[in-house]
NUVEX-221401 format. One line per field, with one value per residue: residue number from 0; residue in three letters; x, y, z of N, C-alpha, C in turn. Coordinates in steps of 0.2 Angstrom, whole numbers, always signed. Atoms other than C-alpha are relative to their C-alpha. Layout:
pos NUM  ... $
code ALA  ... $
n_x X  ... $
n_y Y  ... $
n_z Z  ... $
ca_x X  ... $
ca_y Y  ... $
ca_z Z  ... $
c_x X  ... $
c_y Y  ... $
c_z Z  ... $
! end
This chain:
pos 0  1  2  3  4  5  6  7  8  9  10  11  12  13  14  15  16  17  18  19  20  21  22  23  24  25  26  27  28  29  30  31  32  33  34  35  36  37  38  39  40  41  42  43  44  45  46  47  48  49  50  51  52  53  54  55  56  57  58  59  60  61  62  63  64  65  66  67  68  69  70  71  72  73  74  75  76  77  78  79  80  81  82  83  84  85  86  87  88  89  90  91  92  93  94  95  96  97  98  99  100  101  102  103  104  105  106  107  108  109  110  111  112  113  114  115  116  117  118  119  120  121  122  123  124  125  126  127  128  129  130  131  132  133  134  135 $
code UNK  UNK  UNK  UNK  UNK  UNK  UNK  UNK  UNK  UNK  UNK  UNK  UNK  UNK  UNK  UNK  UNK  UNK  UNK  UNK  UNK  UNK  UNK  UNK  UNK  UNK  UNK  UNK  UNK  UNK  UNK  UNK  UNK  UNK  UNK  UNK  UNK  UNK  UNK  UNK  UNK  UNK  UNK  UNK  UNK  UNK  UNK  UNK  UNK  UNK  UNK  UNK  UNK  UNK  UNK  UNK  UNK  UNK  UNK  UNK  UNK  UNK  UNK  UNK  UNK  UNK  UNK  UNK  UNK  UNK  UNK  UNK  UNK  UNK  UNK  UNK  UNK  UNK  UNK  UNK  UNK  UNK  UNK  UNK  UNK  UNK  UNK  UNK  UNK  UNK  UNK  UNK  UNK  UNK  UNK  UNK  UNK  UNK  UNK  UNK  UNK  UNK  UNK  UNK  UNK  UNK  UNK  UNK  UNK  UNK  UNK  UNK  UNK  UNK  UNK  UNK  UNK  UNK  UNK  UNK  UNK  UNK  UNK  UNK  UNK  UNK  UNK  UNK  UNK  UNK  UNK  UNK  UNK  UNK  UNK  UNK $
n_x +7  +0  +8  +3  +5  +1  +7  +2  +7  +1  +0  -4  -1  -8  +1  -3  +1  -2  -4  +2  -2  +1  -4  +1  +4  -1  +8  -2  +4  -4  +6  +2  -6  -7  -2  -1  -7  -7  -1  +0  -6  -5  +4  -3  -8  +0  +4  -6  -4  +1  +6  -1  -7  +0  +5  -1  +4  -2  -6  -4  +4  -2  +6  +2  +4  +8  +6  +8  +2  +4  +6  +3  +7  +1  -2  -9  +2  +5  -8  -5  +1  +5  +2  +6  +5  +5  +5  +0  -1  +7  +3  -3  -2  +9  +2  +2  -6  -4  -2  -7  -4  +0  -7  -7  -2  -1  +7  +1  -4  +2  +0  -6  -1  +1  -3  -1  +5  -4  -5  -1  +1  -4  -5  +3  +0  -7  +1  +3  -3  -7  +1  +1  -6  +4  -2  -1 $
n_y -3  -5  -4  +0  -3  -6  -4  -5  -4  -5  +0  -6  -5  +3  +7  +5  +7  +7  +7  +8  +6  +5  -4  -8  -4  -6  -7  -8  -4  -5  -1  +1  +6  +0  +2  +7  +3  -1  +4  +10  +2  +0  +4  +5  -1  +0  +4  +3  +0  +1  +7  +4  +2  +5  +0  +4  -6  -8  -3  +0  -3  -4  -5  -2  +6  +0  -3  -2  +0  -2  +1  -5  -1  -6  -8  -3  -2  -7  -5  +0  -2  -3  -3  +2  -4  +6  +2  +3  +7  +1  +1  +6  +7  -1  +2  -7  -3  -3  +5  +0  -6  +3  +4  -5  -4  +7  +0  +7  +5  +5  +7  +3  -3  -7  +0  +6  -3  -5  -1  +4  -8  -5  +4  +1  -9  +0  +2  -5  -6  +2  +0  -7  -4  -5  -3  -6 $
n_z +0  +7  +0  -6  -2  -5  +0  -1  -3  -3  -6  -5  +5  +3  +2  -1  +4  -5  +6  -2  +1  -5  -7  +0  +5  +1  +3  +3  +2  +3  +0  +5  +2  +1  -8  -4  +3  -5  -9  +1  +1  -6  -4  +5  -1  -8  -4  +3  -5  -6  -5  +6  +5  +3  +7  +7  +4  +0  +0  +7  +4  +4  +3  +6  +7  -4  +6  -6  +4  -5  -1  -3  -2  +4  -3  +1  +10  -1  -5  +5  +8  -2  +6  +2  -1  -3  +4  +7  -3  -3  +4  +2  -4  +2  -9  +0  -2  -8  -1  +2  -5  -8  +1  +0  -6  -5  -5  +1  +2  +3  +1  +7  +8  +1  +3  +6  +7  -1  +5  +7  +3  +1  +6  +6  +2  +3  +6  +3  +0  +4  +6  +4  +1  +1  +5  +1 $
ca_x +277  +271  +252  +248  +232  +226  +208  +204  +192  +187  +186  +187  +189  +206  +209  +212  +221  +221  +232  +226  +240  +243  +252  +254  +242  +247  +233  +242  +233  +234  +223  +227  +232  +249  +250  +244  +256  +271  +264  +262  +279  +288  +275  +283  +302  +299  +289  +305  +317  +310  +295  +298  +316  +311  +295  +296  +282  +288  +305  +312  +298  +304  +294  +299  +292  +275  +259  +244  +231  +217  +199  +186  +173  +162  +165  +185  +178  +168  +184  +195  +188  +177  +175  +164  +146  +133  +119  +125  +132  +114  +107  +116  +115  +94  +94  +89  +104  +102  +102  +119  +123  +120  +132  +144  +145  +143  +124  +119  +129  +126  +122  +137  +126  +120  +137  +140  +128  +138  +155  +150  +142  +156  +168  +156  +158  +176  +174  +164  +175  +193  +183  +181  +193  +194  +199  +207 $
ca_y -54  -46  -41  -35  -33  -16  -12  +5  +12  +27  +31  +44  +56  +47  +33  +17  +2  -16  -30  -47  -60  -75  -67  -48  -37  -22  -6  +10  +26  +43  +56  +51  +33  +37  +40  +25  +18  +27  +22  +5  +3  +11  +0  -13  -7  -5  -22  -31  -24  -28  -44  -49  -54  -69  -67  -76  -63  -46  -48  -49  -38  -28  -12  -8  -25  -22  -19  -14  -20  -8  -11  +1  +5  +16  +30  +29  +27  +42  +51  +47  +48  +63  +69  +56  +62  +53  +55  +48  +33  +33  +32  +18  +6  +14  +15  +33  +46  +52  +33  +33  +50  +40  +26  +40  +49  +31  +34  +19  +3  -7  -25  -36  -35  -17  -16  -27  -16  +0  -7  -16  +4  +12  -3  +0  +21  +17  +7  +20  +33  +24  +21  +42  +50  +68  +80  +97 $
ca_z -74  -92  -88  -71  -66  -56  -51  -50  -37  -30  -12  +1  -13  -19  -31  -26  -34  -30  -37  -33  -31  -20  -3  -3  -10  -15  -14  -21  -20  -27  -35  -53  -63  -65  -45  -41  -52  -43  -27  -33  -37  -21  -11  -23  -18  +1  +3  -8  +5  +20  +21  +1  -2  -5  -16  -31  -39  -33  -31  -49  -56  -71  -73  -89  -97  -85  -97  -85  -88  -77  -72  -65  -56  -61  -51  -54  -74  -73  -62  -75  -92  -86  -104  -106  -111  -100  -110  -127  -116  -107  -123  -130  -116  -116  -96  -89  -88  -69  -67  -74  -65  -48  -54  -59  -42  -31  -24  -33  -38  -52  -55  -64  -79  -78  -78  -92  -103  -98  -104  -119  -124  -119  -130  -145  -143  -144  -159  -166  -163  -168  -185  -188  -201  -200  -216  -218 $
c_x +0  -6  +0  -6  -4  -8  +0  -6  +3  -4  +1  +2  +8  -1  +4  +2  +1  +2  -2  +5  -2  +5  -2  -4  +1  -5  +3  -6  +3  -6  -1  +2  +4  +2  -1  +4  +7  +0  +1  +8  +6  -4  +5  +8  +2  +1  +7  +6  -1  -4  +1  +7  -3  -7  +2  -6  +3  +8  +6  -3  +5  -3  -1  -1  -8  -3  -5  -4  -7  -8  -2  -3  -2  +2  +6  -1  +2  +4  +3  +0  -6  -3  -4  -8  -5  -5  +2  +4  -6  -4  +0  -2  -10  -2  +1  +7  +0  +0  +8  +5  +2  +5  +9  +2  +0  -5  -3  +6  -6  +0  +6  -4  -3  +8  +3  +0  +5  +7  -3  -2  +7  +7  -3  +0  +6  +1  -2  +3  +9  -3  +1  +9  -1  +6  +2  -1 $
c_y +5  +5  -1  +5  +7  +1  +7  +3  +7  +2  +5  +7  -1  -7  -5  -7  -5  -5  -6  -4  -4  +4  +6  +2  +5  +6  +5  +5  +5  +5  -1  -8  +0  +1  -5  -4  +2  -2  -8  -4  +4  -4  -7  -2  -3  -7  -6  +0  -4  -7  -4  -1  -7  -4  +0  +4  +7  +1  -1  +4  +6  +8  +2  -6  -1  +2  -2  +0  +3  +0  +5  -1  +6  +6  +2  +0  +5  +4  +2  +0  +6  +4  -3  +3  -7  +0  -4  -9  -4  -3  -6  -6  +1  -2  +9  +6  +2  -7  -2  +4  -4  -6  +3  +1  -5  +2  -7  -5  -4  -7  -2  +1  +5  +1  -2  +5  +5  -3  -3  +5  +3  -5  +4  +10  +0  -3  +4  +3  -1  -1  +8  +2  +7  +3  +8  +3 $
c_z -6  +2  +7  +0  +4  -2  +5  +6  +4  +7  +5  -4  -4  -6  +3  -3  +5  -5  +4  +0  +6  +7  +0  -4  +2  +2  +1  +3  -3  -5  -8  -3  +3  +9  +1  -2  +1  +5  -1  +0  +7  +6  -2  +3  +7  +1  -2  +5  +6  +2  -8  -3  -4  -4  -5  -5  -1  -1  -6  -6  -6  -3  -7  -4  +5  -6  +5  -4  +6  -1  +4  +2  -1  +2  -1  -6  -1  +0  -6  -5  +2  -5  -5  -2  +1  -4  -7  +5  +4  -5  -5  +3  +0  +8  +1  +2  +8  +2  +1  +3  +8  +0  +0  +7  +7  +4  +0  -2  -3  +0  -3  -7  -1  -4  -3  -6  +1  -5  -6  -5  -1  -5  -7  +0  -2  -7  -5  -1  -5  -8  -6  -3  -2  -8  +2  -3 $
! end
């Protein structure tokens, strides 16, 4: 296993991830990434000793050749890149910022291509920004 997958959400005031394979499904928590990626992995250890010896997925896993590859939703986004600025992301995608704020905080939920439009902004600010060089 090189790329495993983890989706991100936010729940309960905690994050939560979910890995999707065939059998077991793992779901980590924790209050940052990197937690759920330690719980993910003694969920990993535990499950390997006791109901997974003989899973052909989990029980050969390598952590140091893992490359995570994480998805969000937007409330665990928001969470965890919070230095985001909703308005210039509002104003890109051209949908109203307390719109955006309510997606933020999980009052509202968006459509798949609401949030379509959202990531493809938030892709194109990163392109933007990997482009800037600064001087001294």
């Amino acid at each position: 296993m090189k790329k495993l997958e983890i989706i991100i959400e936010k729940n309960d005031g905690i994050l939560w991830g979910r890995v999707e394979t065939k059998g077991w499904m793992p779901t980590p928590y924790g209050n940052t990434v990197d937690e759920v990626i330690e719980n993910l992995k003694e969920l990993v250890s535990d499950y390997v000793i006791h109901e997974g010896k003989n899973d052909k997925i989990w029980n050969k896993i390598d952590w140091s050749k893992v490359e995570f590859d994480f998805k969000y939703d937007l409330v665990a986004f928001f969470e965890t890149f919070n230095y985001l600025n909703l308005s210039a992301i509002s104003g890109k995608i051209g949908i109203n910022r307390t719109l955006l704020n309510h997606y933020k905080t999980g009052l509202k939920f968006p459509s798949a291509k609401q949030a379509q439009k959202i990531e493809d902004a938030i892709h194109e600010l990163a392109n933007e920004l990997g482009k800037i060089k600064l001087v001294a």
